[in-house]
DSSP file (Angstrom, degrees, kcal/mol; ACC not computed):
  #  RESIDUE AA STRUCTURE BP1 BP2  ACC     N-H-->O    O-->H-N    N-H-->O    O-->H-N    TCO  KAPPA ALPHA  PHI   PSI    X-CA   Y-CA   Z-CA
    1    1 A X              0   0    0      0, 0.0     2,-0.0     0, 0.0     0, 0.0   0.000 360.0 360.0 360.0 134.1   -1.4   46.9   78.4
    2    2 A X    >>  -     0   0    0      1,-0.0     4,-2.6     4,-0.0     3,-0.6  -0.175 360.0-120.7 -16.9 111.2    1.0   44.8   80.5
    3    3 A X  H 3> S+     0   0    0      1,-0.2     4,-2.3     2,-0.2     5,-0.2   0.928 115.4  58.1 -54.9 -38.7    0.1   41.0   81.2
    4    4 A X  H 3> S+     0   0    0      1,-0.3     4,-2.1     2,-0.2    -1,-0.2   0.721 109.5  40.1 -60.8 -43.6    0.1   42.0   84.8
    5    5 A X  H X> S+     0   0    0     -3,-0.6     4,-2.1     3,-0.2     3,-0.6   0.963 115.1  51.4 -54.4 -53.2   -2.5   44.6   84.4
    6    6 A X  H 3X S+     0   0    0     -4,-2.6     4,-1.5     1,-0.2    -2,-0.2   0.835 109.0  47.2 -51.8 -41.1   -4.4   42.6   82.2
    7    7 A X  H 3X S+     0   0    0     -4,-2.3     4,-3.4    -5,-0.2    -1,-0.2   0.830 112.8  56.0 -42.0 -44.0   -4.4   39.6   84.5
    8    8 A X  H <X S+     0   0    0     -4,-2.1     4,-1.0    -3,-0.6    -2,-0.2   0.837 113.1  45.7 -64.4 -27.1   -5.5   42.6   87.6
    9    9 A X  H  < S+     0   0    0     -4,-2.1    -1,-0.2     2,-0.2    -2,-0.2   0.860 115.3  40.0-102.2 -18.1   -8.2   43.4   85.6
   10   10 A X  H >< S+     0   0    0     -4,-1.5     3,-1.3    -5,-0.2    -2,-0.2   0.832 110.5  53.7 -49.6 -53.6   -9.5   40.2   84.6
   11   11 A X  H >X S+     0   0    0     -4,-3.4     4,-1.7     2,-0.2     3,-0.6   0.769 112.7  57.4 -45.9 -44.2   -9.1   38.5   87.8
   12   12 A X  T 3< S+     0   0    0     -4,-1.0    -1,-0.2     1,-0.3    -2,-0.2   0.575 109.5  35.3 -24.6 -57.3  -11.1   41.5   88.7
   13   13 A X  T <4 S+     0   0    0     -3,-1.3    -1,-0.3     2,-0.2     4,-0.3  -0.083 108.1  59.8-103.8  28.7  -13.9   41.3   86.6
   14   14 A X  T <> S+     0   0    0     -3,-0.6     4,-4.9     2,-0.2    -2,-0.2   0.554 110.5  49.6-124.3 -34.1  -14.1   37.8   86.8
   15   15 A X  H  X S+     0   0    0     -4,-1.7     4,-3.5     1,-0.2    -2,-0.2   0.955 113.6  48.7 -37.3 -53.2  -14.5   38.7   91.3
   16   16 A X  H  > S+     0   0    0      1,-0.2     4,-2.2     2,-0.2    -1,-0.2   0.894 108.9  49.0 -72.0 -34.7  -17.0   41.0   90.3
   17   17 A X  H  > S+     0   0    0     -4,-0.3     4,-1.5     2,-0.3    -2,-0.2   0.647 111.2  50.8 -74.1 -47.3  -18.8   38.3   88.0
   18   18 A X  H  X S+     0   0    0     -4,-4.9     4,-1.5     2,-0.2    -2,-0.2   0.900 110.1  51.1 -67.0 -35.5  -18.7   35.8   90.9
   19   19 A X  H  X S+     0   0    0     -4,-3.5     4,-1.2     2,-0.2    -2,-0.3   0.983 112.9  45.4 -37.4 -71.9  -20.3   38.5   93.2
   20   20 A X  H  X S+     0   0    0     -4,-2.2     4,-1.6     1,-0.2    -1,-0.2   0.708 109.9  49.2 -61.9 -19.1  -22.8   39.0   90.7
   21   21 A X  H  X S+     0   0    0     -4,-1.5     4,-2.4     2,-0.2    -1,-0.2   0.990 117.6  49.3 -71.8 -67.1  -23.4   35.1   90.1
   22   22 A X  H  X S+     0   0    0     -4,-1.5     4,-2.3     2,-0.2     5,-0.3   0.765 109.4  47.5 -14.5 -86.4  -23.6   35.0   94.3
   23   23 A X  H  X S+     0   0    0     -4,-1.2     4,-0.9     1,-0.2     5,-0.3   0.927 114.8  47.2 -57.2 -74.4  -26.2   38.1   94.8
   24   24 A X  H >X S+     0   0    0     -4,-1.6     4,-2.5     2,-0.2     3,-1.0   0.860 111.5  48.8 -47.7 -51.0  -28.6   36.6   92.1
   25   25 A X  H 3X S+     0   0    0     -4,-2.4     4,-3.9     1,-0.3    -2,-0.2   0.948 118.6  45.5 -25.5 -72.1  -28.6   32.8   93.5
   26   26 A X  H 3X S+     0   0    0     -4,-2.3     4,-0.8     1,-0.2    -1,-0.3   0.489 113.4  42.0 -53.1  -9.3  -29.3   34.4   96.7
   27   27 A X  H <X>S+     0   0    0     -3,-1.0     4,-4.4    -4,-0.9     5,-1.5   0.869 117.9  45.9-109.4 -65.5  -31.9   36.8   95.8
   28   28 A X  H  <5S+     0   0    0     -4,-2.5     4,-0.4    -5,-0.3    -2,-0.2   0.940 119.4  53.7 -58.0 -53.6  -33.9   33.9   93.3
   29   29 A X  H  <5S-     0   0    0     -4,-3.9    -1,-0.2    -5,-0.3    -2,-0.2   0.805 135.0  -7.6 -19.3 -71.1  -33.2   31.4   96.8
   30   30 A X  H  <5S+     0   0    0     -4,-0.8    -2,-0.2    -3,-0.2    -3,-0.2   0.457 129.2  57.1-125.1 -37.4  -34.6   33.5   99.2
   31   31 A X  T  <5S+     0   0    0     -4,-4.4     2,-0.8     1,-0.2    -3,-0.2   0.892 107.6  42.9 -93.4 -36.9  -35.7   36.8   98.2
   32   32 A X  S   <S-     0   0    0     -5,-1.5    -1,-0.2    -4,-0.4    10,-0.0  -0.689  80.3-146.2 -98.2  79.8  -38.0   35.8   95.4
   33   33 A X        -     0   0    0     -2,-0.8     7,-0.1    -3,-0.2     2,-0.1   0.459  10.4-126.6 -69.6-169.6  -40.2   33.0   96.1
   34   34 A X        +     0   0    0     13,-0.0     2,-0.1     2,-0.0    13,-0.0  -0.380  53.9 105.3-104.5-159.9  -41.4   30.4   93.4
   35   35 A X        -     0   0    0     -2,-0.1     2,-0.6     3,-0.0     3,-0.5  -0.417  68.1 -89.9 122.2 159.4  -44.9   29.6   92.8
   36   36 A X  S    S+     0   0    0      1,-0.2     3,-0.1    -2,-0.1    -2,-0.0  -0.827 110.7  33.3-106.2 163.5  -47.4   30.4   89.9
   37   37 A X  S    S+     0   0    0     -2,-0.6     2,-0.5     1,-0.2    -1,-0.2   0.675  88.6 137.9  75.7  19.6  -49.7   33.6   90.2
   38   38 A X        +     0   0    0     -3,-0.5    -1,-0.2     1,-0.1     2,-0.1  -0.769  24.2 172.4 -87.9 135.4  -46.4   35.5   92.2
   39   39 A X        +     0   0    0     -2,-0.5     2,-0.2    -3,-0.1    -1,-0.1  -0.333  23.7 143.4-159.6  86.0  -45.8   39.1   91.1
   40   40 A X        -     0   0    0     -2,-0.1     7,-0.4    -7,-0.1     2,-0.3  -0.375  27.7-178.5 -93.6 160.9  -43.6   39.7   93.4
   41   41 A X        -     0   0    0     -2,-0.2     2,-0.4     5,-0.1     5,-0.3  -0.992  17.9-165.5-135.0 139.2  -40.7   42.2   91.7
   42   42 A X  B >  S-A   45   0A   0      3,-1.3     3,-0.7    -2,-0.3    -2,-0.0  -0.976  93.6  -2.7-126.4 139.3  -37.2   43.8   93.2
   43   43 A X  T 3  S-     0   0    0     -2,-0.4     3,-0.1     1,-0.3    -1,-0.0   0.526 130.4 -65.5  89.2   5.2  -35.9   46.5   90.9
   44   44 A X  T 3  S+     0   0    0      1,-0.4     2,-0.3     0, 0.0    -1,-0.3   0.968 108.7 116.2  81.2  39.5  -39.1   45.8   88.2
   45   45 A X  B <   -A   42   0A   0     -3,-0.7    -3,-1.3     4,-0.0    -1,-0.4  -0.811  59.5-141.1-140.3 148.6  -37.9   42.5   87.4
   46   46 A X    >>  -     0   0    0     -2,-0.3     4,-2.4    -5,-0.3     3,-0.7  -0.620  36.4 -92.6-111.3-172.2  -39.6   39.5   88.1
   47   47 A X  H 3> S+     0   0    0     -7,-0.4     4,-2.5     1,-0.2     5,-0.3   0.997 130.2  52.9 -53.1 -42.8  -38.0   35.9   89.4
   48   48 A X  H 3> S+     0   0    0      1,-0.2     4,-0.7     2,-0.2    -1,-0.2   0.835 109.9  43.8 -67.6 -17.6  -37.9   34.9   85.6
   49   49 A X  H <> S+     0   0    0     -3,-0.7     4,-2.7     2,-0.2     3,-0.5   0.910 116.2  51.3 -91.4 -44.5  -35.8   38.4   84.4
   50   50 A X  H  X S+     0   0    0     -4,-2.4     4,-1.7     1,-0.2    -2,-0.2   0.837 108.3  49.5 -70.7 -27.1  -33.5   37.8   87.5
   51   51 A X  H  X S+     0   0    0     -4,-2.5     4,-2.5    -5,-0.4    -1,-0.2   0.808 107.3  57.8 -80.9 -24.3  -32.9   34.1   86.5
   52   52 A X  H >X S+     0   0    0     -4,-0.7     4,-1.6    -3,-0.5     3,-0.8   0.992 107.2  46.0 -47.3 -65.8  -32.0   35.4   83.0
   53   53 A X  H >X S+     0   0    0     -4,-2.7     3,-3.3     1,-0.3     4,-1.1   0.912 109.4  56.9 -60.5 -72.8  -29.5   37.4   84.4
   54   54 A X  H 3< S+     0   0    0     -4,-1.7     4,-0.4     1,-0.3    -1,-0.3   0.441 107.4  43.5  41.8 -73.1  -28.3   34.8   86.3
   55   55 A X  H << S+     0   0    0     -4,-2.5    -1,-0.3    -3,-0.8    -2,-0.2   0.593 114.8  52.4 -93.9 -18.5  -27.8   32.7   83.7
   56   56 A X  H <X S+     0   0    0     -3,-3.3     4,-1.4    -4,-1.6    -2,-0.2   0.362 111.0  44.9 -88.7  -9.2  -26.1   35.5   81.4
   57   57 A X  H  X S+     0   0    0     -4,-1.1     4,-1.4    -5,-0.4    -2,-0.2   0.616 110.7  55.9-117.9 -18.7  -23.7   36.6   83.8
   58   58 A X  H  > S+     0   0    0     -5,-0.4     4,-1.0    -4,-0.4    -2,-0.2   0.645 108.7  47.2 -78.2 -16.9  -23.0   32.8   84.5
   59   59 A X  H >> S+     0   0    0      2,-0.2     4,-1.5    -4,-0.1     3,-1.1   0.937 115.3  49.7 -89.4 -72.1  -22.2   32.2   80.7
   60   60 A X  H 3X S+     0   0    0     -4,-1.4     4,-1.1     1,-0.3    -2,-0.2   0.781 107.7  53.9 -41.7 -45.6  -19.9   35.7   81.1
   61   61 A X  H >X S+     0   0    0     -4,-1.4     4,-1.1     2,-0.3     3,-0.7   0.872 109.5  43.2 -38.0 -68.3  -18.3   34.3   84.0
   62   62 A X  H XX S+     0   0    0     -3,-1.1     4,-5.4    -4,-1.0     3,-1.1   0.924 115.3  56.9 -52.7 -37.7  -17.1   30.6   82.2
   63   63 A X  H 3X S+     0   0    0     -4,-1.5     4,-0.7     1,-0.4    -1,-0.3   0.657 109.0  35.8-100.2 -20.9  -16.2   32.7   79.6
   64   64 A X  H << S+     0   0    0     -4,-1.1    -1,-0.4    -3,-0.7    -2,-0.2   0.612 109.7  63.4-109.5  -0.6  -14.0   34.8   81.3
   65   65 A X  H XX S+     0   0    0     -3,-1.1     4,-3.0    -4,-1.1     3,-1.2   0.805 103.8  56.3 -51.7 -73.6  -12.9   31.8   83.4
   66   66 A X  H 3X S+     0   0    0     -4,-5.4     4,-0.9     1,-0.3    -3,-0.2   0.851 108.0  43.8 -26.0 -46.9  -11.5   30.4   79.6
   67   67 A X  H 3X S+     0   0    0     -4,-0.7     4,-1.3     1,-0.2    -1,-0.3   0.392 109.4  51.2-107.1  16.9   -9.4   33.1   79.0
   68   68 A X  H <4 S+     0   0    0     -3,-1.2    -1,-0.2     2,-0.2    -2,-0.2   0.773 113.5  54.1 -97.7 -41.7   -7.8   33.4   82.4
   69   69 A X  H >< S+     0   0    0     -4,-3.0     3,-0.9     2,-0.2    -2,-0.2   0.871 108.3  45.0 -22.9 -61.7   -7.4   29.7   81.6
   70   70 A X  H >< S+     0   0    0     -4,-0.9     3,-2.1     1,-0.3     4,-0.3   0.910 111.2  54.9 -86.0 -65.3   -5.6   30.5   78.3
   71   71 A X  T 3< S+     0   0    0     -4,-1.3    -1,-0.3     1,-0.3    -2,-0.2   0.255 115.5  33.7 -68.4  17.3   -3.5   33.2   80.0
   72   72 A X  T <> S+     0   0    0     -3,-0.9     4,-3.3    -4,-0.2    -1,-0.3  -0.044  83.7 119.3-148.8  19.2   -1.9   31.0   82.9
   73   73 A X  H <> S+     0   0    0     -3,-2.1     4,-3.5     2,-0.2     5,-0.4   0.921  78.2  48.5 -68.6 -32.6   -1.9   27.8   80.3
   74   74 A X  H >> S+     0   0    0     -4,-0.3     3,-2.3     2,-0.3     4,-2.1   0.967 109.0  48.1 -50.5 -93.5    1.9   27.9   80.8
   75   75 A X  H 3> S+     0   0    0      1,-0.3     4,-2.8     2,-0.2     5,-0.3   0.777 115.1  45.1   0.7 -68.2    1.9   28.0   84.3
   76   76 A X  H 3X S+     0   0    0     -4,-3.3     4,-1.4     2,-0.2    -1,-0.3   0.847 111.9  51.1 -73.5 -28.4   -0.6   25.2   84.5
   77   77 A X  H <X S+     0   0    0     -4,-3.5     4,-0.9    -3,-2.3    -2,-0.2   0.749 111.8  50.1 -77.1 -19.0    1.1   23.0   82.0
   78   78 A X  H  X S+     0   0    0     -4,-2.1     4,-2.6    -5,-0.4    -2,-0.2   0.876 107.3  45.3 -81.9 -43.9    4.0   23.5   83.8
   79   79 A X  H  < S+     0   0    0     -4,-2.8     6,-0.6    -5,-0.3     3,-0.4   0.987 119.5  57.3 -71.7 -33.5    2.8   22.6   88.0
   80   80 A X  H  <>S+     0   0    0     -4,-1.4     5,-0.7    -5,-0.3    -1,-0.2   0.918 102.0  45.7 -38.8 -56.4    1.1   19.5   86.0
   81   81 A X  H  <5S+     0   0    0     -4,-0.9    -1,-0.2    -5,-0.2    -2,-0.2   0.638 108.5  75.4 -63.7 -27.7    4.0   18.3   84.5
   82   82 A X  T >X5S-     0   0    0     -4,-2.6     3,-0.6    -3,-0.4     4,-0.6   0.104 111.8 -66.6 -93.3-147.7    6.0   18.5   87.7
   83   83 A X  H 3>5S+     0   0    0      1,-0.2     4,-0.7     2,-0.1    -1,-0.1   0.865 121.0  79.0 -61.2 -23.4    6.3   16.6   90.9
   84   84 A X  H >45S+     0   0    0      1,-0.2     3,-3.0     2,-0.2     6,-0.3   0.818  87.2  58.7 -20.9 -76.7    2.3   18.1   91.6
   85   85 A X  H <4<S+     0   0    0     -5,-0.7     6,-0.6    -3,-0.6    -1,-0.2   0.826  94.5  66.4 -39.9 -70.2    0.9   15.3   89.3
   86   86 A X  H 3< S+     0   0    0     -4,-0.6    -1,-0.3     4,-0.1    -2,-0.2   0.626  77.7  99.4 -29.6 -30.1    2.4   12.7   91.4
   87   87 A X  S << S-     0   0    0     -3,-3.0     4,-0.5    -4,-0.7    -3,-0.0  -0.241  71.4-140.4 -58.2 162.7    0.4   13.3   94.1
   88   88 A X  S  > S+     0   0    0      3,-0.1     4,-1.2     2,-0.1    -1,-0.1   0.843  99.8  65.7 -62.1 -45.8   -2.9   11.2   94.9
   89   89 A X  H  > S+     0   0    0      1,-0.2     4,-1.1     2,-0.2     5,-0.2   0.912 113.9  31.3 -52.9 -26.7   -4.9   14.5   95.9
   90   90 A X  H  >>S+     0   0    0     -6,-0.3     4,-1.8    -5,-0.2     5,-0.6   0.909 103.9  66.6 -94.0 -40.8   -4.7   15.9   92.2
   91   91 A X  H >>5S+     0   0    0     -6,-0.6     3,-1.2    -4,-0.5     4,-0.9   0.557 117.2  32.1 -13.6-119.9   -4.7   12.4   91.0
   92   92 A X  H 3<5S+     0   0    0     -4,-1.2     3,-0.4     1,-0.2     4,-0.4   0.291 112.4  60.0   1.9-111.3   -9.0   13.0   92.9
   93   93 A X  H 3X5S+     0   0    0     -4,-1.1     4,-2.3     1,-0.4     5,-0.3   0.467 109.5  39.4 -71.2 -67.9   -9.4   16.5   92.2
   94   94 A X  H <X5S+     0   0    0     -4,-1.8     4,-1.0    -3,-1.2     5,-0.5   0.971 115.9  53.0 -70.4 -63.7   -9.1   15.9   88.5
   95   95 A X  H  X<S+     0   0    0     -4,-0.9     4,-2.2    -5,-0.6    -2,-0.3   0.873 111.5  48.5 -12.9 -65.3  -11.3   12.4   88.7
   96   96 A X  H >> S+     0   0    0     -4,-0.4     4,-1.5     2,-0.2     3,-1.1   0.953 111.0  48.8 -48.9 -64.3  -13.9   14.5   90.5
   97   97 A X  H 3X S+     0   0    0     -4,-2.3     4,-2.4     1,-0.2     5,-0.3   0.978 116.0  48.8 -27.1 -74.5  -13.7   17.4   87.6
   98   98 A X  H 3X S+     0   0    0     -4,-1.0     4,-0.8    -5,-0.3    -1,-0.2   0.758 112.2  42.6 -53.6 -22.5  -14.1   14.8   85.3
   99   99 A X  H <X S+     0   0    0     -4,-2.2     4,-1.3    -3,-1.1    -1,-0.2   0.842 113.1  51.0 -57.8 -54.7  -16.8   13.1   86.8
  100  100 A X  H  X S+     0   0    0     -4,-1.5     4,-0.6     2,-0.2    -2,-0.2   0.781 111.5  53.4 -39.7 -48.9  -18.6   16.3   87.6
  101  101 A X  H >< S+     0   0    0     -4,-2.4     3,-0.6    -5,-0.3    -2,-0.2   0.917 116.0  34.4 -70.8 -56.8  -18.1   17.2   83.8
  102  102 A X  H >X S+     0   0    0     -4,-0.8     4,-1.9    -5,-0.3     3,-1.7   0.852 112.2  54.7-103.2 -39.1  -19.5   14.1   82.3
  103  103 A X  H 3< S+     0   0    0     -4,-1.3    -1,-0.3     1,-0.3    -2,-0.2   0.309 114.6  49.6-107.1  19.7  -22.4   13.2   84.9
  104  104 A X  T <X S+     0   0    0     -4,-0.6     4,-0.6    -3,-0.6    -1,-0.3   0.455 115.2  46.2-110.9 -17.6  -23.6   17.6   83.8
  105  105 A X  H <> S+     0   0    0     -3,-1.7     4,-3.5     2,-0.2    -2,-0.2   0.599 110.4  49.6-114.0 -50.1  -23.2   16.4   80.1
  106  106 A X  H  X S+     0   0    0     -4,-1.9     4,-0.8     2,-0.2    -3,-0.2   0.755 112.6  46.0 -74.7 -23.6  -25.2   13.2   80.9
  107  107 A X  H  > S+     0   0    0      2,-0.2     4,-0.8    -5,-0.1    -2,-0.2   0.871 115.0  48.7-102.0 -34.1  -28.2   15.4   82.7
  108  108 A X  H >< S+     0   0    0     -4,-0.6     3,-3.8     1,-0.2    -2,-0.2   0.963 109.3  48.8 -33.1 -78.9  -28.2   17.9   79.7
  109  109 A X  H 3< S+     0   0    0     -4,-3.5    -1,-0.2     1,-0.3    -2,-0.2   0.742 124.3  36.4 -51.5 -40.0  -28.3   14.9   76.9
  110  110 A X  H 3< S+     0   0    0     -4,-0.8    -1,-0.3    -3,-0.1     2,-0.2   0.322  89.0 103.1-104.4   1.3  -31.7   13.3   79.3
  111  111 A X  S << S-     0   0    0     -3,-3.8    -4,-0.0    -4,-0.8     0, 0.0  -0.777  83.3 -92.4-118.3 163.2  -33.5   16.1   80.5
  112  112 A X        -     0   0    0     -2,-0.2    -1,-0.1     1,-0.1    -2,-0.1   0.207  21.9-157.5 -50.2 135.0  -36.8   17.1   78.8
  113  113 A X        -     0   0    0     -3,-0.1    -1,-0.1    33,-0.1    -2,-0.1   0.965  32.3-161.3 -94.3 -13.6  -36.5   19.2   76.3
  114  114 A X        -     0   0    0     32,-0.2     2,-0.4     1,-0.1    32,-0.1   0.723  22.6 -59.1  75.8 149.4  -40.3   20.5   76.5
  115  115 A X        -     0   0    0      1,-0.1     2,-0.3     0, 0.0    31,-0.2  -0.315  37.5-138.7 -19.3  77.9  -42.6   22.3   74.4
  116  116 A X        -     0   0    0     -2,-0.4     2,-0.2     1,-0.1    -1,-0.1  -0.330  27.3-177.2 -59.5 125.8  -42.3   25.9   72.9
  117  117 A X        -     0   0    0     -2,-0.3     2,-0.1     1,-0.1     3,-0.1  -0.506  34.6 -82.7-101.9 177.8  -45.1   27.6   73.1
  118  118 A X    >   -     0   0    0     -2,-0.2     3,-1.4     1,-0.1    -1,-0.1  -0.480  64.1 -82.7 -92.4 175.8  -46.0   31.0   71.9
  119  119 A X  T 3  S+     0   0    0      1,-0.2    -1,-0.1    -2,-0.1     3,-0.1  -0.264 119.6  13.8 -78.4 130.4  -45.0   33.9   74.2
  120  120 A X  T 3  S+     0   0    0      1,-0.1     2,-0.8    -3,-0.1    -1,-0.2   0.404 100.8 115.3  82.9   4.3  -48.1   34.2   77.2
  121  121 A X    <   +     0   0    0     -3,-1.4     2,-0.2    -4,-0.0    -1,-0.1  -0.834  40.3 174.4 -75.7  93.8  -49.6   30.6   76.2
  122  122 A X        -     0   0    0     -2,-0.8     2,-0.3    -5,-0.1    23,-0.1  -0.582  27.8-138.1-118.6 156.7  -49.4   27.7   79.0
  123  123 A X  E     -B  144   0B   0     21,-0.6    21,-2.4    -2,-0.2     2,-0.4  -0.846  27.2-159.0-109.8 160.6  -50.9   24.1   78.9
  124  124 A X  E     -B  143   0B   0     -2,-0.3     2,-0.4    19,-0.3    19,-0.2  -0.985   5.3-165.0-134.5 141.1  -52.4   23.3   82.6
  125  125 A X        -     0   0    0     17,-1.8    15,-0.1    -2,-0.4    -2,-0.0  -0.837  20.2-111.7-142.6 110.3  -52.9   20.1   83.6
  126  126 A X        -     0   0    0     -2,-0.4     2,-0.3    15,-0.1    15,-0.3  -0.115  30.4-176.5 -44.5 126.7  -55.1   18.9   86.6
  127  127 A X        +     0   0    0     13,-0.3    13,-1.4    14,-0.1     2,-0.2  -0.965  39.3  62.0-127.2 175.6  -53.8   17.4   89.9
  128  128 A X  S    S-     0   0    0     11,-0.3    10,-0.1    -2,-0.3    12,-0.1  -0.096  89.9 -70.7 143.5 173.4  -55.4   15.9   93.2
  129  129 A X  S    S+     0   0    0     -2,-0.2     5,-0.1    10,-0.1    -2,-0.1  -0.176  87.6  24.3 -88.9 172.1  -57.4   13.1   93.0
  130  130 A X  S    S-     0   0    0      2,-0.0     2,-0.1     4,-0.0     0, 0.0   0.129  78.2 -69.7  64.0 178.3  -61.2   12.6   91.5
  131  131 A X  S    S+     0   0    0      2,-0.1     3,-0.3     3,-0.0     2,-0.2  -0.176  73.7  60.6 -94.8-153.2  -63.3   14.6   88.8
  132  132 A X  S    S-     0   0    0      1,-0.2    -2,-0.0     2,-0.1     0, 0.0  -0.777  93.1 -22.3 111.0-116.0  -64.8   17.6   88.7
  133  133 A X  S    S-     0   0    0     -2,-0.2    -1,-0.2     2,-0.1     3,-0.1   0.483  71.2-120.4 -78.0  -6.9  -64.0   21.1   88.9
  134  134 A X        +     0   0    0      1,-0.4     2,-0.2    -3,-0.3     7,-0.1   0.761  67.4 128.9  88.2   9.0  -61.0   20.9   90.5
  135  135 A X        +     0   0    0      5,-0.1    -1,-0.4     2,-0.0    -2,-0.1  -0.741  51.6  22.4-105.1 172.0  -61.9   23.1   93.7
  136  136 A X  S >  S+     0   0    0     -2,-0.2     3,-3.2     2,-0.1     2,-0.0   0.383  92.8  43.7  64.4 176.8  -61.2   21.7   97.3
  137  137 A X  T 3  S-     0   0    0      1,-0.3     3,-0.1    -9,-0.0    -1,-0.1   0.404 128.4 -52.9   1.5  42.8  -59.6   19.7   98.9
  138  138 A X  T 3  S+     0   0    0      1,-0.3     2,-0.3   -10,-0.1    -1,-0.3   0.409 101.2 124.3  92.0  -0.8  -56.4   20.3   97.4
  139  139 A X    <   +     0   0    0     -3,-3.2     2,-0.4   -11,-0.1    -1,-0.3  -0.605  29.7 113.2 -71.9 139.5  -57.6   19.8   93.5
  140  140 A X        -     0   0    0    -13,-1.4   -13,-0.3    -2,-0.3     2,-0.2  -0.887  61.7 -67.5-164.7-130.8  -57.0   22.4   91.2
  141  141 A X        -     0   0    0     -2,-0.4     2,-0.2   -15,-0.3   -14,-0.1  -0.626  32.3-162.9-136.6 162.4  -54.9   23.4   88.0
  142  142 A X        -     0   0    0     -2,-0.2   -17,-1.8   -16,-0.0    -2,-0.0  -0.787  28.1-115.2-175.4 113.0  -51.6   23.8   87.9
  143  143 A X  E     -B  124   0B   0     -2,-0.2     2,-0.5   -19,-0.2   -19,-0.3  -0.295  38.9-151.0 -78.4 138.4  -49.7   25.6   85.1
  144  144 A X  E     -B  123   0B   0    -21,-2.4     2,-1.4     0, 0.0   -21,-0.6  -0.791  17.3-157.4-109.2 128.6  -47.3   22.6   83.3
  145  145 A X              0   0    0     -2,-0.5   -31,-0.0     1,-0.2   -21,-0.0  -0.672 360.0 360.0-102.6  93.4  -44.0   23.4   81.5
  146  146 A X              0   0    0     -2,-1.4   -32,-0.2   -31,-0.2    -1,-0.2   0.580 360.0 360.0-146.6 360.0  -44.4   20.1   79.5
């Protein structure tokens, strides 16, 4: 195959891959609401199988992002290297990237990493104020990912 095809068909899938990133976002947004005790479904999936995909078809996505990278590295080493650079705006652009990049690095490395538990198991943890059972006025239980 041709670089030109390969590129048409990458470029392609990588369309189709943003689509699909799109339609799940939207769907988990809007279509599927959050909440404990929902079992709500589209297709037999619940919010948690759709965020899977989601998150698997966002992995494919970088990944096919890389090698589109890889294949236009010329290209890009070249409009870098030339009067391009000079500008202020890409001067920014890449600041921002780099910014973005490290302050996404920095909420990975801090955020919780939480408990595994065994598959259907939850801890619950009471909130509203006072003792008791936890009925009324807004008391109850409240499944914790903690």
């Amino acid at each position: 195959m041709n670089r030109t095809k390969l590129n048409f068909w990458l470029d392609s899938g990588i369309l189709l891959l943003f689509l699909g990133l799109l339609f799940t976002g939207l769907l988990m947004a809007f279509g599927l609401p959050h909440g404990i005790g929902r079992d709500i479904t589209l297709w037999g999936l619940t919010r948690h199988d759709w965020g899977d995909i989601h998150f698997w078809v966002a992995v494919t996505f970088v990944a096919a992002i890389a090698v589109h990278f890889v294949l236009h590295w010329t290209w890009i080493r070249r409009t870098a290297t030339s009067k391009l650079i000079k500008r202020p705006a890409v001067v920014a652009l890449l600041a921002v990237i780099v910014a973005m990049a490290g302050a996404f690095v920095a909420a990975m490395a801090s955020a919780p990493s939480g408990e595994i538990l065994p598959e259907g198991e939850h801890r619950y943890e009471q909130h509203g104020a006072g003792e008791g059972t936890g009925r009324g006025m807004g008391m109850g239980w409240r499944r914790g990912e903690f």
